[in-house]
N, C-alpha and C positions, 0 to 999 in steps of 0.2 A: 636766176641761176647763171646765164650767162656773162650778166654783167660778173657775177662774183669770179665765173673762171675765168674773164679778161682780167681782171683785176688784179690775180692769183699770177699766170702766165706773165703780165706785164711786172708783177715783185719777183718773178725767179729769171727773167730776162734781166733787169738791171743789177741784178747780185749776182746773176752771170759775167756780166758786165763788170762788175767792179771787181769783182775778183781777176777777171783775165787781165784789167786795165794793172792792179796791184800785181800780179805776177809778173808783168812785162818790164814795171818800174823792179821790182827786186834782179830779172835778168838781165836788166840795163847796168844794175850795181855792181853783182858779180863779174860783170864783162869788162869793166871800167877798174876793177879793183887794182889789174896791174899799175896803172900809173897812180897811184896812193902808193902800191908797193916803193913802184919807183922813186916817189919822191921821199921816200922815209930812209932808205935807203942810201940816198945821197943826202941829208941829213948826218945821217948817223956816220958814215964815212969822213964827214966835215966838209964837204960839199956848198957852193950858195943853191939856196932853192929857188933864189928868185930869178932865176932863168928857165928853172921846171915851171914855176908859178904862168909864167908867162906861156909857154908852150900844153898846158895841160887847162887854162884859164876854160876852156868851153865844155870840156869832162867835166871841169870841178861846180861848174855852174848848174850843168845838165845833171848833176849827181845830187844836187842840191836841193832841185826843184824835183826830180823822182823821190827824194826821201819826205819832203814835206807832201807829194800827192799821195806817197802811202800814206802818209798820218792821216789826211783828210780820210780817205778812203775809205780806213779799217773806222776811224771814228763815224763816219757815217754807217758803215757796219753796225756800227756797237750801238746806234741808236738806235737802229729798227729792231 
């Protein structure tokens, strides 16, 4: 029996886990969204963006890599 409630304890500790990890990467997005604003923005105005490109380069990467670890994430979710 014990082994089975380590067992048990150890599945709701890493879906704790991925869940907190998946919430953090969604509030990394929401925080970041201003500069997507910003760069659409000057766009639309007729703007170059490749001077935002250049200045926004390490959001746009880190926002990059948050949206593919949700995928991972929730897909491993979806397995168990």
């Amino acid at each position: 029996m014990e082994q089975y409630i380590n067992e048990n304890i150890n599945k709701n500790s890493l879906l704790e886990e991925t869940q907190a990890k998946i919430e953090i990467c969604k509030q990394y997005l929401k925080e970041t969204d201003y500069a997507i604003i910003k760069m659409y923005e000057e766009v639309v105005q007729g703007g170059s963006i490749i001077e935002m490109l250049k200045d926004y380069k390490e959001i746009l990467s880190k926002r990059k890599e948050a949206r593919q670890l949700i995928n991972e994430l929730e897909n491993s979710l979806a397995d168990e």
